[in-house]
N, C-alpha and C positions, 0 to 999 in steps of 0.2 A: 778510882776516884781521886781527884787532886784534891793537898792538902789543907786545911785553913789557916795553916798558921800563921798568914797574913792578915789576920781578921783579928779584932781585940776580943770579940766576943768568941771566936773557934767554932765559928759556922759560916755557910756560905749562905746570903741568902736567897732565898726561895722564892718563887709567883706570889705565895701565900703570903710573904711579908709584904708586899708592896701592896697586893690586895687589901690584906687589914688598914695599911696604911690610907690608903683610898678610900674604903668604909666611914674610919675613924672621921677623914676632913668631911665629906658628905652628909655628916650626923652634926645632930644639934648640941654633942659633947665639943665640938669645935668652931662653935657658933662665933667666937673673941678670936680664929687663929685668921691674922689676915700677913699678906707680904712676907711671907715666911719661904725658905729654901729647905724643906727637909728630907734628907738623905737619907737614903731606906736603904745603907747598905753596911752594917757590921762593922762600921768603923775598921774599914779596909786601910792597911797601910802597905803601902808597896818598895822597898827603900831602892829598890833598883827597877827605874821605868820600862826598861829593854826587856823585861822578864813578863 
């Protein structure tokens, strides 16, 4: 298994995260979320693109 160490959080993420994510905007808890960009991914940083 490859490493996370590119990730802020030190996981990769999973179906499950994006799913929650998807749940979350669908629900009435996100009734106020409009024109938003939200990235479901660990706060990936990569400092060399080619890799």
């Amino acid at each position: 298994m490859a490493e996370a160490s590119g990730t802020s959080m030190g996981r990769f993420v999973e179906g499950q995260d994006i799913a929650d994510m998807a749940v979350f905007l669908a629900s009435d808890a996100a009734r106020l979320v409009s024109g938003q960009v939200i990235a479901v991914d660990g706060h990936t940083v990569n400092p060399d693109p080619k890799v």
